[in-house]
C-alpha positions in Angstrom: 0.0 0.0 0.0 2.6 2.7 -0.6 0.7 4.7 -2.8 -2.3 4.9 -0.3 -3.5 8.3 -1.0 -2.2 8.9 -4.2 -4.0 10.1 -6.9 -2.8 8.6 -10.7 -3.8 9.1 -14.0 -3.0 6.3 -16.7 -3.8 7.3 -20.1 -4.4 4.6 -22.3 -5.4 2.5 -19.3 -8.3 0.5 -21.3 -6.3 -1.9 -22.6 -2.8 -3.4 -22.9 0.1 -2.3 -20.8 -2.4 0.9 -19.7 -4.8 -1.8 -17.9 -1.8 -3.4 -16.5 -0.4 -0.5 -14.8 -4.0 0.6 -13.5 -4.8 -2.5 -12.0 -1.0 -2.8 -10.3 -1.3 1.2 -9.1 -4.8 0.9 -7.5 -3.7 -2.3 -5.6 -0.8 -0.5 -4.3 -3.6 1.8 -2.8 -3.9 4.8 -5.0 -6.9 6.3 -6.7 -6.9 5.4 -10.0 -7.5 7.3 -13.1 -8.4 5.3 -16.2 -7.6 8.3 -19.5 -8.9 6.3 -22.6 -10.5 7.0 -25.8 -12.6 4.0 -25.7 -15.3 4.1 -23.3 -16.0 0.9 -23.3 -12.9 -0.5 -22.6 -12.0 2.3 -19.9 -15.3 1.8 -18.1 -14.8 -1.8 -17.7 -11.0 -1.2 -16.3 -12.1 1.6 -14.1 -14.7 -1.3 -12.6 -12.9 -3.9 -12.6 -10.8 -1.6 -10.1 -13.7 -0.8 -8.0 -15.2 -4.5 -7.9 -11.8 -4.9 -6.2 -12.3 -2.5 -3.6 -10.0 0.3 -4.9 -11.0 3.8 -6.2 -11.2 4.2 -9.6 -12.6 6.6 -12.1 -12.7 6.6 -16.0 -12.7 9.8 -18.2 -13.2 9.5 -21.9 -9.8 11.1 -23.3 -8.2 11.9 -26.5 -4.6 12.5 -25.5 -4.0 14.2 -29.1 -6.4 17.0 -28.1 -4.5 19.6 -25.9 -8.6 20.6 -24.9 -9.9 16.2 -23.5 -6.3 16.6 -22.4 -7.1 19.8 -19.9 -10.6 18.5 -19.2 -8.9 15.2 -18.0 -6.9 17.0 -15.6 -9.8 19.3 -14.3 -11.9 16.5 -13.6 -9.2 14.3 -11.6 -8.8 17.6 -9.8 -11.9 18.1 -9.0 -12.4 14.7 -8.0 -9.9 13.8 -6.1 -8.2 17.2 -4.6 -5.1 16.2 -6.4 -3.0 14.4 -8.9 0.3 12.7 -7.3 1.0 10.8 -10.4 0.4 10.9 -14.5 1.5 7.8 -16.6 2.0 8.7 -20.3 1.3 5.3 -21.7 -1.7 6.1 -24.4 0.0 5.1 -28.1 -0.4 4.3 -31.5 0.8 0.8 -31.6 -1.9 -1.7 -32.1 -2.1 -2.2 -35.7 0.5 -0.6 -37.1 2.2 -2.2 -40.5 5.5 -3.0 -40.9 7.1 -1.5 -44.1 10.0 0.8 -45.5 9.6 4.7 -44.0 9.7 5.8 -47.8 6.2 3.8 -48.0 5.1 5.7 -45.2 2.1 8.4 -46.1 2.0 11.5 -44.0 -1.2 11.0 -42.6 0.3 8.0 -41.0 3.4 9.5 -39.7 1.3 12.5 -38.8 -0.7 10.5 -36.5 1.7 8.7 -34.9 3.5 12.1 -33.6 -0.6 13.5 -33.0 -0.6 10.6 -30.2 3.0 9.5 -29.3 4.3 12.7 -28.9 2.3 15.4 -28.9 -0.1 13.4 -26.6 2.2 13.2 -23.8 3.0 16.7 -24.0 -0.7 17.8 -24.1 -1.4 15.6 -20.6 2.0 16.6 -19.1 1.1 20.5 -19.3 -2.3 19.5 -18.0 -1.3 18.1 -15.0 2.0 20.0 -14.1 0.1 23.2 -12.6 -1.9 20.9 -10.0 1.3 19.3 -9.1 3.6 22.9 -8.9 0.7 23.5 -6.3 1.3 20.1 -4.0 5.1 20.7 -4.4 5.3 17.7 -5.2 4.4 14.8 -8.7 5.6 11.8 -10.8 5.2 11.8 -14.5 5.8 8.5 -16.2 6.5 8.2 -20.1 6.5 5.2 -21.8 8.7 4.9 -24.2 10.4 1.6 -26.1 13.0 -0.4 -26.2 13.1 -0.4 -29.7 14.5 2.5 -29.5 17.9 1.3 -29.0 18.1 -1.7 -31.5 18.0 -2.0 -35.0 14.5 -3.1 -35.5 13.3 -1.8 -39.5 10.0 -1.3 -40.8 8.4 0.9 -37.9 10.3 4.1 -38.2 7.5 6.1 -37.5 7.0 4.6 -34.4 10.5 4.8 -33.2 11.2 8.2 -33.7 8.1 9.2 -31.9 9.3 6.8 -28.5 12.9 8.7 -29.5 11.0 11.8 -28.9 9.2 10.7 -25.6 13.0 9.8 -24.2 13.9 13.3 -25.1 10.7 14.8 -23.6 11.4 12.7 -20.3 15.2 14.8 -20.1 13.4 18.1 -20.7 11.4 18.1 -18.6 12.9 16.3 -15.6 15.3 19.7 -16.1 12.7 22.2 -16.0 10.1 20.3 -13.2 13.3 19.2 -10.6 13.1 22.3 -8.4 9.0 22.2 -8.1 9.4 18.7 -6.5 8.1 16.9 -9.5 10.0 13.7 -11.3 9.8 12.6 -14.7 11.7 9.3 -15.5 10.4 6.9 -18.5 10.4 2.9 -18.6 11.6 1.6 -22.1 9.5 -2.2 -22.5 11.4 -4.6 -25.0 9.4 -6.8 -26.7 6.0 -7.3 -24.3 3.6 -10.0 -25.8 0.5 -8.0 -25.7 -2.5 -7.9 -27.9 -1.1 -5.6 -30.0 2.5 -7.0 -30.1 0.7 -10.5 -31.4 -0.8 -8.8 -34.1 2.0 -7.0 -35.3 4.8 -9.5 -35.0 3.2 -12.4 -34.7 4.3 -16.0 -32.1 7.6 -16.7 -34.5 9.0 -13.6 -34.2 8.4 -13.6 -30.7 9.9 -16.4 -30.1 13.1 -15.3 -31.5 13.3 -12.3 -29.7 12.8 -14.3 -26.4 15.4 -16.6 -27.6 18.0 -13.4 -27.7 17.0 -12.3 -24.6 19.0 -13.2 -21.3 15.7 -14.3 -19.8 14.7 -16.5 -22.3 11.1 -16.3 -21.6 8.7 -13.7 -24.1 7.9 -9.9 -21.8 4.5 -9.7 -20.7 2.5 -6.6 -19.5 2.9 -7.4 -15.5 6.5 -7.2 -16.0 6.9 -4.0 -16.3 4.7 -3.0 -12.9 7.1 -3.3 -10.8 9.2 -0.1 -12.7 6.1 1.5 -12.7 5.2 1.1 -8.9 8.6 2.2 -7.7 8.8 5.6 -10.4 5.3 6.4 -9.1 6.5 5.8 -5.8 8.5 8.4 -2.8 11.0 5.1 -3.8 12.4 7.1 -6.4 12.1 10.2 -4.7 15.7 11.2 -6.1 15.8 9.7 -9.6 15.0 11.8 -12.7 15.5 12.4 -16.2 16.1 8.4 -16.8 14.9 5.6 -18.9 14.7 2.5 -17.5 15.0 -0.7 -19.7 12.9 -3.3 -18.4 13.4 -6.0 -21.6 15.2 -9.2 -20.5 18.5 -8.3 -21.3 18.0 -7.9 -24.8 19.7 -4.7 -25.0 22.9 -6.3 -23.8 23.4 -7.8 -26.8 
């Protein structure tokens, strides 16, 4: 329970790693709130947190508008009292195509920087002002581990996660002396719905099999990063990215 009192948002916490980290953070004790574009989705996370006994509350966002991103804010605020905690998790992933970046239209790349990037900047200014106040916050960017490896066909999606590592260093810079930390968690290969779809079982296999835990990622293994960035654990860490992939950037 040592986020008992804490007040968190998780956008994109409908589905995937975002439902992951929302059910791990409300049974840790905070209040958890589920940002998602899909209502459906984040009104089932959101009670499926309450049928647990934990406080939860969804709010239909679209992190690419700076406007649901402000309203999202306001409404935790208002709420709660405060916000302790903002995970930037909400991404263009599921689905995607692999192919050459000359193949890529604009619309596409356009889209992916609307949400990726963009998106985590919109909920980041949101929240900031309400956590100048407290003195005190923890934003959380999730970028990839993709970042660092030679992985073709997704460029798009690379350079925006580039950007969010970027972003984390920026602003851990600026928010340091109002008490707030911003650190990001890099997942390797995690063997969610979306990460089936793209890659498929072979090719996670293979990755697994270059890993030094030979075993494929899943969504619950990347909690723990999550619990201790959100947590007065990591008090004194900022401005880092934290590699939680099995060792496959070692190699």
């Amino acid at each position: 329970m040592r986020l008992q009192g804490k007040v968190i948002i998780v956008t994109g916490g409908g589905q995937g790693l975002g439902r992951s980290f929302a059910l791990a953070l409300a049974a840790e004790g905070a209040a958890v709130v589920v940002a998602e574009i899909n209502e459906a989705r984040g009104s089932a996370v959101a009670q499926e947190i309450t049928a647990r006994g934990r406080q939860a509350l969804f709010v239909g966002t679209d992190v690419s508008d700076a406007a649901q991103a402000d309203e999202m804010a306001r409404i935790t605020h208002q709420t709660y009292g405060r916000i302790d905690g903002l995970v930037n998790n909400a991404a263009i992933y599921y689905g995607l195509k692999m192919k050459p970046f000359d193949t890529l239209s604009l619309e596409e790349w356009r889209r992916i920087m609307e949400v990726n990037v963009d998106g985590p900047f919109y909920c980041a200014r949101a929240v900031v002002p309400f956590m100048r106040a407290q003195g005190c916050g923890r934003i959380i960017n999730v970028a990839s581990g993709a970042y660092h490896l030679p992985v073709p066909g997704i460029a798009h999606y690379i350079a925006s996660k580039g950007a969010v590592v970027g972003f984390t260093r920026a602003l851990a810079c600026e928010l340091g002396e109002a008490g707030i930390t911003v650190n990001a968690i890099a997942p390797g290969f995690t063997l969610s719905e979306a990460s089936r779809v793209l890659a498929g079982q072979e090719l996670a296999d293979a990755i697994a099999a270059r890993q030094c835990i030979k075993r494929s990622e899943m969504p619950e293994d990347l909690n723990g990063a999550v619990l201790f960035l959100a947590s007065d654990d990591s008090s004194f860490i900022t401005g880092q990215t934290l590699t939680v992939d099995g060792g496959t950037s070692f190699h």
